[in-house]
Backbone as numpy.savetxt, mean C-alpha at the origin, in Angstrom:
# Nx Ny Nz CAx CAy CAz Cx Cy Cz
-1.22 1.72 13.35 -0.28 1.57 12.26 -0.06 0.10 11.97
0.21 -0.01 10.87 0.59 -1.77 10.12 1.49 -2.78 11.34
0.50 -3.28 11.49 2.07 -4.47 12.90 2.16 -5.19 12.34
2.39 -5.72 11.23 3.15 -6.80 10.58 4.42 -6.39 9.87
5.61 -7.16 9.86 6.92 -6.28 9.31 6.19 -6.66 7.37
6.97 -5.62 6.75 6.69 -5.13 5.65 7.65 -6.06 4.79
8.17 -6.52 5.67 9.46 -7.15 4.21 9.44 -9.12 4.86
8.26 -9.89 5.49 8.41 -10.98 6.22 7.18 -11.52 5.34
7.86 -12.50 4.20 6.87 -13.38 4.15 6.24 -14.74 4.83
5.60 -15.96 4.41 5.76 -17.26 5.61 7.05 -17.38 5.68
7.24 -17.65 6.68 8.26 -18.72 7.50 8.44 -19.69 7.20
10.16 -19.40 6.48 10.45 -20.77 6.14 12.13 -22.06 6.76
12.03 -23.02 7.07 13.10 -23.07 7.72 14.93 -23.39 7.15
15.09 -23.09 7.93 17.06 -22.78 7.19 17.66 -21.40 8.59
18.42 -21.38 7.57 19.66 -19.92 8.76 18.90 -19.10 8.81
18.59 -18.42 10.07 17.88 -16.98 9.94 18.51 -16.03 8.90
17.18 -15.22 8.86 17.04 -14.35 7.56 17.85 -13.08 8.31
18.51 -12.64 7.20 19.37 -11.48 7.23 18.83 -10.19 7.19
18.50 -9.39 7.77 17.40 -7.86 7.81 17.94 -7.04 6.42
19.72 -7.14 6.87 20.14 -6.05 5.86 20.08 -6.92 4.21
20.12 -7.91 4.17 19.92 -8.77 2.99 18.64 -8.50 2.52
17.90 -8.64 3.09 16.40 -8.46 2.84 15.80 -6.95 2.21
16.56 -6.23 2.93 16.58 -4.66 2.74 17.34 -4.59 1.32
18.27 -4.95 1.14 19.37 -5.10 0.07 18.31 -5.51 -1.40
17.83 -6.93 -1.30 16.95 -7.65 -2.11 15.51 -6.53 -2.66
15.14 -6.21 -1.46 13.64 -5.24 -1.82 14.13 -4.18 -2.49
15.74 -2.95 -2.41 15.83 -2.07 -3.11 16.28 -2.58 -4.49
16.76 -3.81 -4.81 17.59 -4.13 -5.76 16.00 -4.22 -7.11
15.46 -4.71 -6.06 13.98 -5.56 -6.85 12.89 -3.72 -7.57
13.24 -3.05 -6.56 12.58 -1.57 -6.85 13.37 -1.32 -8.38
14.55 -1.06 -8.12 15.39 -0.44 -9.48 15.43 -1.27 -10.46
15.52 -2.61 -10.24 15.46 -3.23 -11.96 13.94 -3.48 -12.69
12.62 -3.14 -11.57 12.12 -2.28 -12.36 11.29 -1.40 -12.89
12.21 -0.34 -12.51 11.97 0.75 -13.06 12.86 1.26 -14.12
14.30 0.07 -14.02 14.60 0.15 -15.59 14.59 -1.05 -16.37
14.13 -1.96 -16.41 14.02 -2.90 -17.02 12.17 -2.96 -17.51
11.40 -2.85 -16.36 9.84 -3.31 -16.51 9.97 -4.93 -16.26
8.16 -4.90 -16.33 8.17 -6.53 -15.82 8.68 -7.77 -17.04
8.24 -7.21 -18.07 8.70 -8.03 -18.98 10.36 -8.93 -18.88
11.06 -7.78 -18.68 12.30 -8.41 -18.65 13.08 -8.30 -17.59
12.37 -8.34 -16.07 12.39 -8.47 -14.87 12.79 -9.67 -14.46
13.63 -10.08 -14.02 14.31 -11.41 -13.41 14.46 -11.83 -11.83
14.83 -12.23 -11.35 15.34 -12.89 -10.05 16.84 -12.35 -10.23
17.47 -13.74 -11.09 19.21 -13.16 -11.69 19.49 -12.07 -11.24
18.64 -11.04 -11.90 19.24 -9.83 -12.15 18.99 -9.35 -10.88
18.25 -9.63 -9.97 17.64 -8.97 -8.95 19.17 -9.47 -7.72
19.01 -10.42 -7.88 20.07 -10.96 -7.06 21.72 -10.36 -7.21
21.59 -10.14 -8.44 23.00 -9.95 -9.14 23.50 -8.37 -8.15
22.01 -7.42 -8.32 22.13 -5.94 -8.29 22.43 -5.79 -6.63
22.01 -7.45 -5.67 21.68 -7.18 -4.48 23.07 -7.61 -3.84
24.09 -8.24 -4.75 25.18 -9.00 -4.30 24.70 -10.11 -3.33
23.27 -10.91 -3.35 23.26 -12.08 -2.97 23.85 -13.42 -4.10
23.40 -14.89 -3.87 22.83 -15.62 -4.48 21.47 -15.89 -4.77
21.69 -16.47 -6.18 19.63 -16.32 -6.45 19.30 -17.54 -5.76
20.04 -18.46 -4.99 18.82 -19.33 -4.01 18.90 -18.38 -2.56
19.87 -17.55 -2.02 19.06 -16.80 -1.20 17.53 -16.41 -1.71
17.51 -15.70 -2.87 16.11 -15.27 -3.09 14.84 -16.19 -3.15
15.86 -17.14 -3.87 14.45 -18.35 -3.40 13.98 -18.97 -2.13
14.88 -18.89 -0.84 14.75 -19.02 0.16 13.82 -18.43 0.66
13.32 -17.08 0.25 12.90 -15.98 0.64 11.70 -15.82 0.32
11.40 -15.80 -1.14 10.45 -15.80 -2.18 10.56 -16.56 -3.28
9.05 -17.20 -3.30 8.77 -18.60 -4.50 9.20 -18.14 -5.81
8.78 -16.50 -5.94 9.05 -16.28 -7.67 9.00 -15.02 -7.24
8.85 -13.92 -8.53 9.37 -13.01 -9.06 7.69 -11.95 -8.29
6.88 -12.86 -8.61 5.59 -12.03 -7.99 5.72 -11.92 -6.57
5.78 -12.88 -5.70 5.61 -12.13 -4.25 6.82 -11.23 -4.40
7.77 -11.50 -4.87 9.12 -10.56 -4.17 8.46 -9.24 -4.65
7.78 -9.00 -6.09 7.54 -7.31 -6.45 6.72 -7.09 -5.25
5.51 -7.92 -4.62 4.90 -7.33 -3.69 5.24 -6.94 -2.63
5.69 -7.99 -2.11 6.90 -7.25 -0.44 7.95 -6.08 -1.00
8.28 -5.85 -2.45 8.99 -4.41 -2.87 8.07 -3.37 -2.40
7.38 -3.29 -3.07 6.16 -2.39 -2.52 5.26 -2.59 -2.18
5.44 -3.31 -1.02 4.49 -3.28 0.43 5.29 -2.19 1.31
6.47 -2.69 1.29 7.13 -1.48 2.22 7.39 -0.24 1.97
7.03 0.04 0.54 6.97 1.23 0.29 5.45 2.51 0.70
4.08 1.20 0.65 3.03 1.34 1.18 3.19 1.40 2.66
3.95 1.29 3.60 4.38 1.21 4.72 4.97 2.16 5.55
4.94 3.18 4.50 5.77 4.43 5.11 4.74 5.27 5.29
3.89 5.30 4.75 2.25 5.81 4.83 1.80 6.22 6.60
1.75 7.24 7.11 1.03 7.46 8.54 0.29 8.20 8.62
-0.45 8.49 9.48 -1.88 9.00 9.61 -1.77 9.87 11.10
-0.62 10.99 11.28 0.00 11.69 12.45 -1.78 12.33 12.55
-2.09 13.08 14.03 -3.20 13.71 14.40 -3.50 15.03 14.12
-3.80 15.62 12.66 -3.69 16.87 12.59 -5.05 17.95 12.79
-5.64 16.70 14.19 -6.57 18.15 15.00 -8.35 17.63 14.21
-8.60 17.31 13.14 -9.75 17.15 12.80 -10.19 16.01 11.64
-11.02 15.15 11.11 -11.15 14.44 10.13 -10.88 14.73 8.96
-11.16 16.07 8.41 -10.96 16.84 7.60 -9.47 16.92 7.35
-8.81 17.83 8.17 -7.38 17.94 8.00 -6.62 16.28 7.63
-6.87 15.43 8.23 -6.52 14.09 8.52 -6.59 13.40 6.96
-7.99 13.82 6.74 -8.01 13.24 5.43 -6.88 13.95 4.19
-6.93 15.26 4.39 -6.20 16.08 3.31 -4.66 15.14 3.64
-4.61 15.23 4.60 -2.99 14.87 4.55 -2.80 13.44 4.11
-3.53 12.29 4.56 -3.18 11.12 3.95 -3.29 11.26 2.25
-4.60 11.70 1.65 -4.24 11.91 0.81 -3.22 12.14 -0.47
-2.65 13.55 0.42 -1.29 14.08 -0.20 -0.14 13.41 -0.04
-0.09 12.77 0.90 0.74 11.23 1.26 1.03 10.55 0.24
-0.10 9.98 0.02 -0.52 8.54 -0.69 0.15 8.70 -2.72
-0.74 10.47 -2.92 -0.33 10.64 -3.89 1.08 10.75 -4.50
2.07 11.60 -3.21 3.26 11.42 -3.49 4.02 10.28 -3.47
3.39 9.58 -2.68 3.80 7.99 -2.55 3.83 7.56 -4.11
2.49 7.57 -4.71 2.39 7.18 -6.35 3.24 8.05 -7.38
3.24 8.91 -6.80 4.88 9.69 -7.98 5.98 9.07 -8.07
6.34 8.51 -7.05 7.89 7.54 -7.24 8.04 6.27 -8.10
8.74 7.03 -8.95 8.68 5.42 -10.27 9.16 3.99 -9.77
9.54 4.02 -8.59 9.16 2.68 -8.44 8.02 2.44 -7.34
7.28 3.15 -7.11 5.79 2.92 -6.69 4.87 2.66 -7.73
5.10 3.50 -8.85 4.60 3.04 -10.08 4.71 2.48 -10.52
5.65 1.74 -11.15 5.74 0.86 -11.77 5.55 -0.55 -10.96
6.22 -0.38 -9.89 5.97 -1.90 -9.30 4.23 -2.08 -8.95
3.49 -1.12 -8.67 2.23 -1.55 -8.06 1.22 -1.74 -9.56
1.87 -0.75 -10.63 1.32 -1.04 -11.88 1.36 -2.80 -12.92
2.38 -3.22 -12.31 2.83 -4.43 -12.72 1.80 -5.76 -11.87
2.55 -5.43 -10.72 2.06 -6.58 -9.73 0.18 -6.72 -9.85
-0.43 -5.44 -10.41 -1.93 -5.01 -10.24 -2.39 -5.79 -11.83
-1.80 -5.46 -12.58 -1.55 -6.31 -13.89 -1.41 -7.11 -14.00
-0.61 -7.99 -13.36 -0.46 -9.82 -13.48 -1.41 -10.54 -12.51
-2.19 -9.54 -11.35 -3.05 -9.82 -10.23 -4.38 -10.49 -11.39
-4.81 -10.09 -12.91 -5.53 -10.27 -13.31 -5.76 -11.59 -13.80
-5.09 -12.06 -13.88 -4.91 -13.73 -14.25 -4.13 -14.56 -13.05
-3.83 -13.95 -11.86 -3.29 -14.98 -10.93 -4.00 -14.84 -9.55
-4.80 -15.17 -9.15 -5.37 -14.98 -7.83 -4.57 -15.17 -6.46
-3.76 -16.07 -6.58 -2.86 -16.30 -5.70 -2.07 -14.43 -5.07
-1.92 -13.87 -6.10 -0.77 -13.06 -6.41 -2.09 -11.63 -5.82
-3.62 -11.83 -6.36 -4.45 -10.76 -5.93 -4.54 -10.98 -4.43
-4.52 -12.24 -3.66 -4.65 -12.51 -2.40 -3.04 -11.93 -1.58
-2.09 -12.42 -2.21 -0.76 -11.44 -1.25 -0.95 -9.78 -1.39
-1.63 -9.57 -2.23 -1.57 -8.17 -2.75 -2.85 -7.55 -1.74
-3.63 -8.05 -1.48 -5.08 -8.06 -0.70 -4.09 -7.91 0.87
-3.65 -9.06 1.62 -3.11 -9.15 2.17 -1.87 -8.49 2.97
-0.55 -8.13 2.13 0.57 -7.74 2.26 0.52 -6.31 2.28
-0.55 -5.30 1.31 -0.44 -3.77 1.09 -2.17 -3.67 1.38
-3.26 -4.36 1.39 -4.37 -3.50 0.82 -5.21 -3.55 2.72
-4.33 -4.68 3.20 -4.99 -5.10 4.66 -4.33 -4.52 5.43
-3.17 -3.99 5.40 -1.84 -3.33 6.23 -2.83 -2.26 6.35
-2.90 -1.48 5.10 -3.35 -0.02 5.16 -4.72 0.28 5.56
-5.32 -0.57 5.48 -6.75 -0.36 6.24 -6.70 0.18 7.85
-5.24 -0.33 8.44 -5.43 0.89 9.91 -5.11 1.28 9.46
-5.25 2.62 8.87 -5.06 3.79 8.81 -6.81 4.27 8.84
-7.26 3.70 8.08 -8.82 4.11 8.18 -9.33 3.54 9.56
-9.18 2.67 10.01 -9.48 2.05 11.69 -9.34 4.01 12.64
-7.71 3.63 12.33 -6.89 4.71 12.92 -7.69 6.04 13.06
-7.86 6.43 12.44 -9.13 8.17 11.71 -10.36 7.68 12.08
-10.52 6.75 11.56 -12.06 7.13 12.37 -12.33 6.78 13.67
-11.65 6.32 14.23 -11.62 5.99 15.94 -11.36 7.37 16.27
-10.08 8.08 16.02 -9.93 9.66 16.11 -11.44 10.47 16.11
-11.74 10.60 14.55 -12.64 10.77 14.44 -14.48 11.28 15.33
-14.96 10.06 15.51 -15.50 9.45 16.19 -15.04 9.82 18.12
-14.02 9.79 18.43 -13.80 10.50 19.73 -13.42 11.94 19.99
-13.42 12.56 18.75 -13.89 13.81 18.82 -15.17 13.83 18.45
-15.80 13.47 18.34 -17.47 13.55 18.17 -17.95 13.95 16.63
-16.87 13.70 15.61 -17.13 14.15 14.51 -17.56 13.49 13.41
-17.75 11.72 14.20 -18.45 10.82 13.19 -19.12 9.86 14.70
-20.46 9.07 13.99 -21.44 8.66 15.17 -20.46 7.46 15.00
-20.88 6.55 15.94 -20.26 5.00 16.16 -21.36 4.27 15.54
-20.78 3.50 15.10 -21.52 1.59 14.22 -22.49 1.48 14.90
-23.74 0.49 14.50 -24.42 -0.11 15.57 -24.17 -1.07 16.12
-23.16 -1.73 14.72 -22.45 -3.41 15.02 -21.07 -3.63 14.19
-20.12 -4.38 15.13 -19.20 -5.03 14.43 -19.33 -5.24 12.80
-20.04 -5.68 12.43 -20.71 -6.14 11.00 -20.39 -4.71 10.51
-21.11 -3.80 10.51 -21.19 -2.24 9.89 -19.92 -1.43 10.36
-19.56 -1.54 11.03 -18.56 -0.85 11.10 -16.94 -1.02 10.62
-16.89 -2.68 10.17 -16.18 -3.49 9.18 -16.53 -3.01 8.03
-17.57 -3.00 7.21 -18.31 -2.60 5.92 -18.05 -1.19 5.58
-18.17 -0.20 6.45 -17.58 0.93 6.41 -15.82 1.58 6.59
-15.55 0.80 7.36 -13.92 0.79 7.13 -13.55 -0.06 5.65
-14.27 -0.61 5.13 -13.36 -1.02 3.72 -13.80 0.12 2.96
-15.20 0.47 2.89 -15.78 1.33 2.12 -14.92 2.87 2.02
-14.63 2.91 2.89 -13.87 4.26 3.35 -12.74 4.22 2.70
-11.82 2.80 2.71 -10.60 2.47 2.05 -11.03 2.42 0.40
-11.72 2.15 0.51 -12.25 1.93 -1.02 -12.42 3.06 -1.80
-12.72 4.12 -1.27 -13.38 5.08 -1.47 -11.90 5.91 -2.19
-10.82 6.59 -1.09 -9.92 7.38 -0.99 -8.82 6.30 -1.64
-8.32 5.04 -1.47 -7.32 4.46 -2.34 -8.04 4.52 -4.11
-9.17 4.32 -4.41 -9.27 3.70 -5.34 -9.11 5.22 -6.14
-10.02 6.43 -5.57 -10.08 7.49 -6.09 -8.65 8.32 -6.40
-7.78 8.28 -5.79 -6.15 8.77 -5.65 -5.73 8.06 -6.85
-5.70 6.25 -6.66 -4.87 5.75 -7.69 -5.54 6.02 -8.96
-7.02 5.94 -9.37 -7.62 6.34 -10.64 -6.68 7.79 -11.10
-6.53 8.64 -9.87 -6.57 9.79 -10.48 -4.96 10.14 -10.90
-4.30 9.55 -10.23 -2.68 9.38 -10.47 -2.04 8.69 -11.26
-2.44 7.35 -11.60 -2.55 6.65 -12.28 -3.14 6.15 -13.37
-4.02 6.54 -13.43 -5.52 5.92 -14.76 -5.67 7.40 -15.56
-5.89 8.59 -14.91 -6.15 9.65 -15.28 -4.87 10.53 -15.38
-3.32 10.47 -14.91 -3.01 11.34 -14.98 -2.91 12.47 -14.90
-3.67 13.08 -13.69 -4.14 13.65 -13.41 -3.50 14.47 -11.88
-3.09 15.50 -11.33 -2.15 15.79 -10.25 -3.49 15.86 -9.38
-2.74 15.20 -8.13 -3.75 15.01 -6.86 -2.80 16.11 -6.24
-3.37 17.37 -6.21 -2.59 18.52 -5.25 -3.09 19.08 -4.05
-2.84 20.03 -3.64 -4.08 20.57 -2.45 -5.61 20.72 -2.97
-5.62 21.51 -3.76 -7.02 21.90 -4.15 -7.57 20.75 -4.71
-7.37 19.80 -5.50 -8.30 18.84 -5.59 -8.25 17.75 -4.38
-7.21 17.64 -3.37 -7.70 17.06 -2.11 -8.26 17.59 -1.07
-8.46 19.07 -1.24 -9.25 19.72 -0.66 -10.89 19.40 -0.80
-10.94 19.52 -2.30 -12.24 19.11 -2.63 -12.79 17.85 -2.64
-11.61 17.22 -2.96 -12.59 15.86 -2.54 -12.35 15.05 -1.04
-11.94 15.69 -0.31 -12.28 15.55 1.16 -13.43 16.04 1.55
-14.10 17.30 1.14 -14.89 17.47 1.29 -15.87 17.02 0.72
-16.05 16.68 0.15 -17.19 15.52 -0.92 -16.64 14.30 0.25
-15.90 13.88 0.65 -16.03 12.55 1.44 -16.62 12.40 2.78
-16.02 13.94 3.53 -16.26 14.04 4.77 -18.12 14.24 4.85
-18.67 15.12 3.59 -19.97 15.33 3.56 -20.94 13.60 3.58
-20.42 12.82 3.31 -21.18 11.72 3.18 -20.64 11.07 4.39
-19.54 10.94 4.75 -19.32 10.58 6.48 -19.88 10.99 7.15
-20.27 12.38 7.27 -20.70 12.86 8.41 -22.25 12.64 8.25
-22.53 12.64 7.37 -24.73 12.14 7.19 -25.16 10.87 7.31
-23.94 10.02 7.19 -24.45 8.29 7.75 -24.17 7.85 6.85
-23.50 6.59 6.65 -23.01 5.95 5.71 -24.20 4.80 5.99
């Protein structure tokens, strides 16, 4: 599971940071917006909703972009990968996870935003790479080590390949969920994570 805390950006020096402040700041930053949007998304307002000051927030975070990302990073954070007996099952359930995860309007909207301004700011694609897209990769570590010691996927030949295949794997099941929740509109329910687990597990299990 993710060992980095979900809501800790660099380290910066002054009074230690307040947990429940921090907690306070990330829900305040969820709700304004999902009613405001990014357009008319502020700090101010963020601060205002959190009963801080807005140089607490700057203490915290440079601007308005990392803070949406540490919003939902920790929302990507609640995400687990419990042992339900086979790769198959394992997969269905993160799945159904992930998707309900993307139903919550402020999962949507904040990861729709931050993924949107990622296009012209690299800085902002690297925390985003970093903070939510590197966290969640154990989870794929996680399963296929499972996996694999039930005898239900072969082992790497090398470090090298078996890196290449853990993104691929991530690549595979994030990108396909958010297309389909997001881009397509489309309900990720049992039966279509049924099926496309099985379309995934069939190419896992023949050699990647």
């Amino acid at each position: 599971m993710p060992s980095q805390s979900p809501t800790t950006p660099p380290s910066r020096t002054g009074r230690p940071r307040s947990v429940e402040a921090d907690a306070a700041i990330l829900v305040a930053t969820r709700a304004a917006l999902v009613e405001l949007g990014w357009s008319k998304f502020s700090m101010g307002d963020v601060a205002s909703r959190a009963g801080v000051a807005k140089t607490t927030l700057y203490r915290r975070w440079a601007n308005k972009n990392e803070l949406v990302v540490d919003a939902v990073a920790v929302l990507f954070d609640e995400l687990e990968l419990p042992d339900r007996g086979s790769l198959t099952a394992d997969i269905e359930g993160v799945v159904l996870q992930f998707s309900a995860l993307l139903e919550r309007p402020e999962t949507k909207t904040a990861l729709m935003a931050v993924v949107a301004e990622s296009t012209r700011d690299e800085i902002l694609r690297e925390r985003i790479r970093s903070a939510i897209v590197d966290r969640q990769k154990c989870l794929v570590l996680l399963g296929r080590e499972r996996a694999q010691a039930r005898g239900e996927l072969p082992y790497e030949d090398s470090p090298t390949q078996a890196a290449r295949n853990a993104d691929l794997i991530f690549d595979v099941i994030a990108g396909a969920v958010v297309h389909r929740a997001l881009v397509s509109a489309e309900p990720v329910d049992a039966d279509w994570a049924r099926s496309f687990t099985a379309l995934l597990v069939s190419g896992l299990t023949s050699g990647l």
